[in-house]
N, C-alpha and C positions, 0 to 999 in steps of 0.2 A: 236213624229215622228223624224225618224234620216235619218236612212237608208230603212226606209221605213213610210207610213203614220200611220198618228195615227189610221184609221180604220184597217189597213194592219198588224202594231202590233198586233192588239186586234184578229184579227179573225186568224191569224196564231200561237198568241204564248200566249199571256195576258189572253185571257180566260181560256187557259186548265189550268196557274199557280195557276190561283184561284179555278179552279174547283179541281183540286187534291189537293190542298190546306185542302178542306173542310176534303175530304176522309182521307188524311196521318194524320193531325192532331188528329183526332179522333181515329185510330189505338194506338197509344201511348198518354197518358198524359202528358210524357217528351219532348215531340216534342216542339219548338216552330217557330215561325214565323213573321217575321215583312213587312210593306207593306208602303208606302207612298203616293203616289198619287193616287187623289180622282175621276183625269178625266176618269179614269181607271175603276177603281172600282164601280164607281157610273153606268159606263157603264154597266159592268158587274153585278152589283145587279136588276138592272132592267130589265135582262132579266132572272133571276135565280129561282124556286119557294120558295113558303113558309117556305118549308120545311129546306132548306139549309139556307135562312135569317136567320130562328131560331138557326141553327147549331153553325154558323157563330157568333150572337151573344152570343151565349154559350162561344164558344172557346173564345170570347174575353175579359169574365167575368171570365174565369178561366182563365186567363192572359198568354195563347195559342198564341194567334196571338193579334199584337198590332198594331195599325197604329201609325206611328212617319209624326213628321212635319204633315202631313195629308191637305198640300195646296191644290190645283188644279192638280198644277205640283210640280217637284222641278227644282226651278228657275234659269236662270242665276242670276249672283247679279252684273255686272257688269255694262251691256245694260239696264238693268229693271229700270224703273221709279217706284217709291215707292208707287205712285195710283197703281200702275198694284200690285205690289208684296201685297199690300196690297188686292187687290180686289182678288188674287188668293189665299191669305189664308182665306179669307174669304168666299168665294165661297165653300171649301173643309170643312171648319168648321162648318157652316151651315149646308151643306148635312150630315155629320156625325151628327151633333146633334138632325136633324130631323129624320135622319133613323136607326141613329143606337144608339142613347143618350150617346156616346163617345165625351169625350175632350183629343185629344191628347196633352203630356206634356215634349215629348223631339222630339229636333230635328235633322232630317237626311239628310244631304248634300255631297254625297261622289263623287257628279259629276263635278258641278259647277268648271268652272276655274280659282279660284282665290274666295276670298272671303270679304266680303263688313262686315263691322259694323253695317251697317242699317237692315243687318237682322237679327242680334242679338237682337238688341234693337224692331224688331218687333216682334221674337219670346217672349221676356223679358216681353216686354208687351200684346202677347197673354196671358200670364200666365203660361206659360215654365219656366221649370228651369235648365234644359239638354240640350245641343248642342254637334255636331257631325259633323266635317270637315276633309277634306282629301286632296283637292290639292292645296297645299300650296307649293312653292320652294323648289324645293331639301337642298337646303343653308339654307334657315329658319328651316327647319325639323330637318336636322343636328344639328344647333345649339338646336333648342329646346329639342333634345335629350340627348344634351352631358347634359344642363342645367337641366332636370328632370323640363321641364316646359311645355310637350306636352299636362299639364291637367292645366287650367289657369279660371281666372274668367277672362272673356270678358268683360271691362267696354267702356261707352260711353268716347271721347273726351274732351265731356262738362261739364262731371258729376264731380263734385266736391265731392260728398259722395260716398256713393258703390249702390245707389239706381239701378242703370243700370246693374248691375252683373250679367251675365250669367257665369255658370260653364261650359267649353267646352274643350272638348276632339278632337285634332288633332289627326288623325292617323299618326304611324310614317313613312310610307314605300311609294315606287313608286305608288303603285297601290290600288285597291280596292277589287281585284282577289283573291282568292284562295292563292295564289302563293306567293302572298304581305302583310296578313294579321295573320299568324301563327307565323310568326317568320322571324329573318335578312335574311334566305337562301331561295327562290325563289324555288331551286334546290331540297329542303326536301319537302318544304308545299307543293307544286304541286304536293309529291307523297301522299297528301291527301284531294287531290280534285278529290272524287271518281265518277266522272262524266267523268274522264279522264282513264278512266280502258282500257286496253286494247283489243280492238276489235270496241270502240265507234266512235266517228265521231270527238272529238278532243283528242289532246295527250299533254302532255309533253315537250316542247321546248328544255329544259335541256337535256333528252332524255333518264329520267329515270322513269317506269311508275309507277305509285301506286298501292299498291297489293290489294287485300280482303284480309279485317281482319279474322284470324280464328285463333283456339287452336296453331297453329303452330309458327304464329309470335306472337299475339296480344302483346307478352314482346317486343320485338324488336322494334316493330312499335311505342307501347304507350310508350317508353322512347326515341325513336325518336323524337318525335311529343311533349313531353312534354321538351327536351331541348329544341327546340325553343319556345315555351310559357316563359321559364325561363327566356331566352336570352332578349326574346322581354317584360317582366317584369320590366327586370334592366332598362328600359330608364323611366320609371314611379314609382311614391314615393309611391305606398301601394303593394301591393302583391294581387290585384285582379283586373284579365286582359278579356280585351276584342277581342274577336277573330270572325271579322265577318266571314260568310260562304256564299259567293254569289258572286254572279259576272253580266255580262248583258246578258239577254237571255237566262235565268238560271230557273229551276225546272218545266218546262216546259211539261215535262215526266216522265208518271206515274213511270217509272222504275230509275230516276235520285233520285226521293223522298227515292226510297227505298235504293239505293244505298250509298246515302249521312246520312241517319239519321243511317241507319241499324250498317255501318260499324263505324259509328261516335261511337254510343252505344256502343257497343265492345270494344271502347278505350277509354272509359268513366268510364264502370263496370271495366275493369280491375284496372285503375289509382286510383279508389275508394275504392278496395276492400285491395291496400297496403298502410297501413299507412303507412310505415315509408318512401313512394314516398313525403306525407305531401303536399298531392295535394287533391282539392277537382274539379270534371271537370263537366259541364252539357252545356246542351242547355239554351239558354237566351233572353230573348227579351233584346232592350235596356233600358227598363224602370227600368230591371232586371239590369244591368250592373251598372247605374247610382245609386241606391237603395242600391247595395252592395258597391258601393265606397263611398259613402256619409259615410256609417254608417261606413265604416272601416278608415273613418278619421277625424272621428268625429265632422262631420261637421252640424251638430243638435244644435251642443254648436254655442255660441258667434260668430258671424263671426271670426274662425279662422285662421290665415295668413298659416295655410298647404300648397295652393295652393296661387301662384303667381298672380299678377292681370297685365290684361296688355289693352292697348288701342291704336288702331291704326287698317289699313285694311291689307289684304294678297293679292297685287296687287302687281306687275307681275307677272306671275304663270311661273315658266320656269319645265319642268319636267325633264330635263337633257340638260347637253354640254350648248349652247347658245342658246337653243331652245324655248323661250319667246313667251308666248301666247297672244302678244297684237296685231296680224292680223284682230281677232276674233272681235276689239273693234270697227272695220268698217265695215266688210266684208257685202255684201248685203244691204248698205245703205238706198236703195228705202225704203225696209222691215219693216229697224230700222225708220224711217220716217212715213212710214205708219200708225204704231205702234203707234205712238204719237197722230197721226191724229186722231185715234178711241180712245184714250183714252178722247181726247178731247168732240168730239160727245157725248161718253158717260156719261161725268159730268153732261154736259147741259140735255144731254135729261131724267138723273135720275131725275136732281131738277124740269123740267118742269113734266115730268110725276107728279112727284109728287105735286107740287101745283094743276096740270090740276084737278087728282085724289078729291083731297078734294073739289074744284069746282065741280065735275061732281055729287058729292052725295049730291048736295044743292037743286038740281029742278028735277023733274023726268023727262021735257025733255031730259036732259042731260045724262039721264042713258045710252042711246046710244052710249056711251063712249065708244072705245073700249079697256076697261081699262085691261082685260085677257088675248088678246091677244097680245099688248104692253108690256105687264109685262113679256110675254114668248120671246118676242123678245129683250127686256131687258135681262132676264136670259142668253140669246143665246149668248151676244154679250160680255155679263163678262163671260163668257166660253170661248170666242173665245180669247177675250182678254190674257187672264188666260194661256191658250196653249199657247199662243206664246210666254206667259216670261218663258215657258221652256230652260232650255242650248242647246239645238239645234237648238231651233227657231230665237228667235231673236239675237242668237248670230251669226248668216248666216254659221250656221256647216252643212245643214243637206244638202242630194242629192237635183240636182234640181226639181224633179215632186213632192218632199214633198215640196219642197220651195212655188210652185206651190197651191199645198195643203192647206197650212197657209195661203198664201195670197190670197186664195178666201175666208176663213173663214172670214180674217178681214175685204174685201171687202163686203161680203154680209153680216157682220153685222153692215159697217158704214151706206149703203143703208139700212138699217132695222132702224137702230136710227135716219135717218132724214126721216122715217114715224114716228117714236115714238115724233119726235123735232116739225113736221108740226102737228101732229092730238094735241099733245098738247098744242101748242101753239095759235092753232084755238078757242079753249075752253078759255082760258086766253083773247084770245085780242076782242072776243066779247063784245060789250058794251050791247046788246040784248040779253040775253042769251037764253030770250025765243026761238029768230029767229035760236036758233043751230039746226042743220041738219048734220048727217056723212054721208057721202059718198066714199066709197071706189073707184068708177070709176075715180069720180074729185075730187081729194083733195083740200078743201081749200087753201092751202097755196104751193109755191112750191120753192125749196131752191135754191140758185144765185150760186152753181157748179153743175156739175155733171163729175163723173169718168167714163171714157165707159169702164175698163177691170180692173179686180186685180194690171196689171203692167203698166198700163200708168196712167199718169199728171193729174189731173183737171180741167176742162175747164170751165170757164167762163159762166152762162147762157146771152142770151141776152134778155131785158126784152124791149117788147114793148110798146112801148109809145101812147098815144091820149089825145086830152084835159081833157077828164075825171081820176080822178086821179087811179092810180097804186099805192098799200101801199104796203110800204118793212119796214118788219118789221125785228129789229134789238135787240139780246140778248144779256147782257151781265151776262154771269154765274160765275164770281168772285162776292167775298164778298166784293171789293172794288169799289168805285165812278172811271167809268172811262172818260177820253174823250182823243177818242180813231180814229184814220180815217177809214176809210170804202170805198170800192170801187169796187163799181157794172158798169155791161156793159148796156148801152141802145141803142135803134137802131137809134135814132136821136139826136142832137147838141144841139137842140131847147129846151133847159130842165129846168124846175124850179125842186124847193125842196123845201118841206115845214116840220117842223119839228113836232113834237108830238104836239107842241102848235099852229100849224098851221102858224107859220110864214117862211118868207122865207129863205133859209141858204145859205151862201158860197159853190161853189161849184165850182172845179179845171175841166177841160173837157182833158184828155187828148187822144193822139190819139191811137186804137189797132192795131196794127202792123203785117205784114205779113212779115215774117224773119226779118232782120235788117234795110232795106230803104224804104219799101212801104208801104204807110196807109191805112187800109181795111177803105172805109166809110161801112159798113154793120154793124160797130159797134164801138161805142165809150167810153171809160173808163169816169165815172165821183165820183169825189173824193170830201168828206166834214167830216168834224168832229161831230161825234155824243156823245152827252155828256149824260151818262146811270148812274143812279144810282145801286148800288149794286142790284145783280140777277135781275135788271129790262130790263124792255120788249119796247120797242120804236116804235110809229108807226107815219113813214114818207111818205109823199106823193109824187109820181112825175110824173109830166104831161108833154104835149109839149105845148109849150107859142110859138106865134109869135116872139116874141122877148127875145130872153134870158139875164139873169144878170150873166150867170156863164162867167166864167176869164178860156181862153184856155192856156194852155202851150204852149211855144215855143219851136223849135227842134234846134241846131248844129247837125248836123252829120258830123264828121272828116275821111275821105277816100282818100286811097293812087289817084285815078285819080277819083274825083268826076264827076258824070253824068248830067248835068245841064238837070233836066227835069223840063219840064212844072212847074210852083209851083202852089202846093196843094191849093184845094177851101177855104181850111177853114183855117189850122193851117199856122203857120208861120216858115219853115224850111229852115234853111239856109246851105248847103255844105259846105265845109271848105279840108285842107289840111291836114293831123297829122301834127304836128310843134310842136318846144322842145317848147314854151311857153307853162303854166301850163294853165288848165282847172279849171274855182274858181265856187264852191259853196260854198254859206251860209245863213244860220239862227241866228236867235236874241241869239244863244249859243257860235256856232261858224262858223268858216272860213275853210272850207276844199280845200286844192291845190291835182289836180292829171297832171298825166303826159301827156302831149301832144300826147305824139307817143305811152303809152300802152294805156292810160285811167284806170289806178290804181294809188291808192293811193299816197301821199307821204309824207303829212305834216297838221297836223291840230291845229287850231287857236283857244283855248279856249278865250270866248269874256270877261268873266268874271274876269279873271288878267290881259289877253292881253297875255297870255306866247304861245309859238309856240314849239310843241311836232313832231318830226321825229316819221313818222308811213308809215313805208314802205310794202306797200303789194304786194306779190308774187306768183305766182305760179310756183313747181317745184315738179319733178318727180322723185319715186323712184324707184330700178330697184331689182332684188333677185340676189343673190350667183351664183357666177360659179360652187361653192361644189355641190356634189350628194344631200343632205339635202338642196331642196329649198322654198320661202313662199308658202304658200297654205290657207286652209279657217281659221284655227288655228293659224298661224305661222308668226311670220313678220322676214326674214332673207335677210334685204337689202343687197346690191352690195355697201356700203360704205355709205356715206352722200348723199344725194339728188341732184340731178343737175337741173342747172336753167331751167325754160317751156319755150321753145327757141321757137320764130317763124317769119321765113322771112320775110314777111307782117306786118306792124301795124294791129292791127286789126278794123275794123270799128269800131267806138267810138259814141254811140247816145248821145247828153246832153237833158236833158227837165228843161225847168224854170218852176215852175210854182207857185203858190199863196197856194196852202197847199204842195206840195212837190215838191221837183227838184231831181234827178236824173241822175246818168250816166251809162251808158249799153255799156261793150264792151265785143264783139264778137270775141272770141279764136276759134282754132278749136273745143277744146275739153272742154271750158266750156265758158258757159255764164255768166258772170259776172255782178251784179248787185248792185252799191251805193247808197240807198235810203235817202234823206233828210226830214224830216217832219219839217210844221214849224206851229209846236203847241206848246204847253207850257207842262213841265214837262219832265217823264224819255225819252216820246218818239220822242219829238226834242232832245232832249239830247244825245242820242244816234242814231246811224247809221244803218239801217238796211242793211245786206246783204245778198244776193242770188246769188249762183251758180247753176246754171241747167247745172250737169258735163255729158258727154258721153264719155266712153271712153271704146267702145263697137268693134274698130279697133286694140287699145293694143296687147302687148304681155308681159308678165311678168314685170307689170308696177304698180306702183299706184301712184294716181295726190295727193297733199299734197297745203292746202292755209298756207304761212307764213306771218305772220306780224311782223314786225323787229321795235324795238322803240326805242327811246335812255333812257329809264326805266332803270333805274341801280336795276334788278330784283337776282341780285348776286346767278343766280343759283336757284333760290325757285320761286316754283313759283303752284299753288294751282289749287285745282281740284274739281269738288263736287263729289258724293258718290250717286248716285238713286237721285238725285234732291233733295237730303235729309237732307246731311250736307257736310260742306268743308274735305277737308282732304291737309295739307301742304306734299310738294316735292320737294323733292331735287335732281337736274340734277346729275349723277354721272359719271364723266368722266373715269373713270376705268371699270365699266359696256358698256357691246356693247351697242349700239345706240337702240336697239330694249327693253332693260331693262327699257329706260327711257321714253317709251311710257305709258300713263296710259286711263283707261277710262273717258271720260268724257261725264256726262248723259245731263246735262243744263247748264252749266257753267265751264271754266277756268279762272284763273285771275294770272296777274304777278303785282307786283307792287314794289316802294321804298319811299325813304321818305315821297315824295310828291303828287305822283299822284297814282290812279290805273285805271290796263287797264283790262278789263272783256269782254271775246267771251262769249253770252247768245247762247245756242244752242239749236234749236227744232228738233231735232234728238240724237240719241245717236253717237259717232264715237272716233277715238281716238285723244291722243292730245299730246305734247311736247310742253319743254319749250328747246330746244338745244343750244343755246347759251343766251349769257347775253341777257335782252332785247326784246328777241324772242317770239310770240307763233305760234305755228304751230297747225294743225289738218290735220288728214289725211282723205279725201272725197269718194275715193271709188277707190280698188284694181282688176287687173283682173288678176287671174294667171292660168298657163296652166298645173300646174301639182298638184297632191296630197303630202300633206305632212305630210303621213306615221301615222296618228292620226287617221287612224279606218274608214275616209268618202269615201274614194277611187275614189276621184276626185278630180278638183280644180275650179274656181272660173270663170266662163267662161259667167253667164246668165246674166251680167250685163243692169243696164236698161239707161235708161234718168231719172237721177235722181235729184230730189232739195233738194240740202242740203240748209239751211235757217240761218241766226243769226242776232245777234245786238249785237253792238261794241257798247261797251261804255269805256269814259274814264273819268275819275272824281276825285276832289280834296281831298285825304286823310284827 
């Protein structure tokens, strides 16, 4: 779905391509055809008969039509976590092998903005040996052109030998069109994009139209058409060229098929029938393409060095002038957020289905399992997943009612996987298995959030309490030991905990809050560390005690004219003024100092040397271009450097002490700001957690950016990961605009120097910068008012309340 939804595609354009598909292919045997995504197709097989499936896989055994990549989708690779790209190639490859006993072996990417290594080495290890990329930099293209290096082996970073090797073929031109894929002239090849004949519905830009081939021209035409084949040869080292034929929204109609293969033919026969042209020209699949360039450079033999080897990724995408496609690496944040959120759901609730599954075939009570329809709700939810590491989706390109679209898919499949997480989990933590019972009315178990819509936050459940005990039962679905805090609402103060062994636990009681100064009693936060073995399952108890052991937090609240009311029955809140004196938190790691008058950041105290690190953090605002060419969902084209997030008022500042974490919360207008301290042992006292819950739904051609400023002598480099995959090193370039030196970051940035390093863990996708020495930035979420001229004919306006989430870490090199 882009510009319209993925059901909207399929019933106005997608199915008839496949249906004439069937019919055209079969009129000729020279015809060929190639296809890529499976969420498509699978659509469309399932409701097609017998007869055409057989057709179908005819033509694909007479090497007619070939599905390439053959994922789900074709993915972004920039947004995408490498579980999703993973689960969409898998999702697409399966289908294919169940229904049609195909393995696709080359791949096709000519959308994607910009291009990742990690899909290389996931194709490599699909068992591919062809790749296929297109929008790479005008600059990179150039050079790899001048160089005779547009056909390269793809190797890993890390690979020391050639084992990672993919062959892959760049395109060389702007586009992917007709117009872009014959030859250097735009001007010629669009007069053979016979879709564009004159009397149709599109034309010509240039303003010159394409004729029908007949006895009259076909010389004229086919030495036309074959100088630019020529042309577009000399930037590649064999003499056998590839020329795609397609574009978007393309063969659609039955009379496009005839128009495009018919007249192609024509200039096919004639080019064939003169030797001494020393041309041989046909219709080709890709598999066809790769198969003749292999063999014409002899690359059967010895790993021979014919083709260059190169490693590294194709980020920034700029497709001309200054036009950089790192807007795209934020746009629609909730989305990108969301995104993670079901990817998560969906590991837990694979591995729990699945142990449940082997449990349930042990007793025949148990068959009541409802292990079929789980599994289809499973299915559902890696589909859903799968669609949205499309390059429309999770890169926030597509109109708002598709946006809409996707994010009820992911919404009704994260509600779909926490029944899959409770029914199976029910089967699991029985110690009785006889006493099991399903019930679809009341489920056993019932999970401590719930989301009421696609586009709002997650709420807290509140779990009632009585002397009899309430078990909350806690998963951990890593393969590692964790001990890890946890923190559920109850509706009373009065709370014991008892842990899986039945004994008592530590437990923090903090208070839930109704905007920044007033404490809801209707419910209260309580906090303890739960220590879980690898994929184990935990069951804790918690009742109401006349007397509690748990330890409450304490509040400061810092406010320009504080309101001395009544003090609270329970917690202990003290009023305060902002004042330049620093606000200290600390754990058995370290000493964190923040400012008095923002309540951010400013200095932090590793306890372990004793050395004290400048770590200044910011928020500031970045604004678009006065030029006609402004940002849009694509596009980042600031108005210069970012100005600081000015605001008249201090903002109210909450501190909480308390015995598993302390905390500082200050309230901006347009984000809420969140310092988290744990004080357990390991990476997660170690590190910082932070939350911004941004809005910035009142903007105009704005987006908010969090900086942290260190005295790291980061000399300009400073590292990015790749799909949560692998690092990839960068280098700030002050000769590039500001917008060149944005890159993606999926889970992780880090800058560092001799001594220390400093690492943003991020649970969302967004983008990031290192702009000066020192520095890392990310940028949180963009609103802007216009289109920027990339196809979506809109801009960036449906913004939500959104959490962006991380952990700061900083540690001794």
């Amino acid at each position: 779905g882009w510009l319209k939804t993925f059901d909207d595609y399929f019933r106005d354009q997608t199915q008839h391509i496949l249906n004439n598909m069937v019919i055209k292919l079969q009129e000729d045997n020279r015809r060929k055809f190639m296809w890529s995504e499976i969420s498509y197709f699978s659509k469309w097989w399932d409701g097609i008969d017998s007869q055409r499936k057989d057709a179908v896989k005819r033509l694909i055994k007479d090497g007619q039509f070939e599905i390439v990549t053959g994922g789900w989708v074709m993915p972004d690779e920039a947004s995408s976590h490498y579980f999703a790209l993973i689960d969409q190639l898998i999702e697409g490859h399966q289908w294919l092998e169940k229904n049609l006993g195909v393995k696709p072996k080359s791949g096709w990417a000519v959308d994607p903005f910009g291009h990742s290594p990690t899909m290389a080495y996931l194709l490599k290890r699909t068992g591919f040996s062809n790749m296929l990329i297109q929008r790479v930099h005008y600059s990179v293209k150039k050079h790899f052109a001048m160089q005779k290096t547009l056909e390269f082996f793809w190797r890993q970073n890390w690979d020391l030998g050639s084992s990672t090797d993919i062959l892959c073929h760049m395109m060389p031109f702007y586009s992917y069109d007709i117009p872009h894929t014959c030859g250097p002239d735009p001007k010629i090849c669009c007069q053979f994009d016979f879709k564009r004949l004159p009397g149709g519905r599109v034309s010509c830009p240039w303003r010159v139209p394409p004729e029908a081939i007949h006895a009259g021209n076909v010389q004229h035409r086919a030495w036309m058409i074959l100088d630019q084949y020529r042309k577009k040869s000399k930037l590649f080292r064999t003499k056998v060229l590839l020329a795609p034929l397609g574009d978007d929204f393309r063969y659609a109609e039955s009379s496009e098929w005839d128009q495009q293969y018919q007249n192609y033919q024509k200039l096919f026969d004639y080019m064939n029938s003169h030797p001494e042209w020393h041309v041989k020209a046909q219709f080709g699949t890709l598999s066809d393409y790769f198969e003749a360039l292999r063999k014409e450079s002899n690359l059967g033999e010895k790993h021979s060095n014919f083709f260059p080897v190169l490693s590294g990724d194709f980020f920034t995408y700029a497709d001309r002038d200054h036009h950089y496609w790192s807007g795209y690496f934020t746009s629609r944040p909730f989305y990108k957020r969301l995104d993670r959120v079901l990817e998560s759901y969906l590991r837990a609730a694979e591995i729990l289905y699945s142990l449940a599954l082997v449990q349930s075939s042990r007793s025949e009570k148990m068959s009541v399992f409802p292990s079929v329809e789980n599994y289809k709700l499973l299915t559902e939810a890696r589909r859903n997943l799968g669609l949205f590491q499309h390059h429309d989706a999770i890169t926030g390109t597509s109109k708002d009612w598709v946006v809409v679209d996707y994010g009820t898919r992911l919404f009704h499949s994260i509600m779909n996987l926490k029944k899959v997480i409770v029914d199976s989990a029910h089967i699991l933590v029985l110690k009785d298995k006889g006493a099991y019972n399903y019930d679809t009315s009341t489920p056993f178990l019932k999970m401590d959030d719930v989301q009421s819509s696609q586009d709002s936050l997650p709420r807290k459940t509140v779990i009632k309490l009585t002397s009899q005990p309430r078990y909350l039962l806690v998963y951990n679905p890593m393969e590692q030991e964790r001990f890890s805090v946890i923190s559920v609402n109850v509706n009373t103060p009065r709370v014991q905990l008892l842990s899986p062994l039945g004994k008592p636990v530590t437990v923090q009681i903090s208070a839930v809050w109704d905007g920044a100064t007033t404490v809801s009693h209707e419910a209260y936060q309580i906090s303890f560390v739960v220590h879980l073995p690898p994929l184990g399952l935990g069951v804790y108890q918690l009742l109401e005690v006349q007397s509690s052991e748990a330890v409450l937090a304490d509040y400061n609240i810092y406010m320009r004219n504080s309101r001395q009311e009544k003090p609270d029955t329970l917690f202990k809140i003290k009023e305060m003024q902002n004042s330049v004196d620093n606000i200290i938190l600390e754990n058995s790691y370290m000493k964190l100092w923040f400012s008095g008058m923002s309540g951010l950041l400013e200095k932090i105290n590793t306890k372990e040397d004793g050395k004290n690190h400048q770590m200044k953090v910011e928020f500031a605002w970045y604004g678009t271009t006065s030029n006609r060419d402004k940002s849009g969902a694509y596009l980042f084209l600031p108005d210069g450097d970012a100005k600081p997030y000015i605001f008249t008022d201090p903002p109210i500042i909450r501190v909480a002490y308390g015995r598993i974490f302390s905390e500082i919360v200050c309230f901006f207008h347009h984000v809420t700001h969140t310092m988290r301290l744990y004080n357990v042992q390991g990476l997660e006292g170690q590190s910082l957690e932070v939350s911004n819950i941004v809005d910035i739904r009142g903007e105009y051609n704005r987006e908010l950016a969090m900086r942290i400023s260190s005295d790291i002598n980061s000399q300009n480099r400073f590292y990015t990961d790749l799909n949560g995959y692998q690092i990839q090193p960068r280098l700030t370039m002050s000769k590039l605009p500001l917008q060149a030196n944005i890159y993606p970051m999926t889970t992780m940035a880090y800058i560092q120097d001799v001594g220390v390093r400093l690492t943003l863990h991020s649970a969302q996708s967004l983008g990031v910068a290192s702009l000066k020495n020192g520095q890392l930035e990310v940028i949180m979420d963009r609103r802007l008012m216009q289109d920027d001229n990339r196809g979506l004919g809109q801009g960036v306006q449906d913004n939500k309340i959104t959490a962006n989430i991380f952990r700061l870490l900083l540690e001794k090199r």
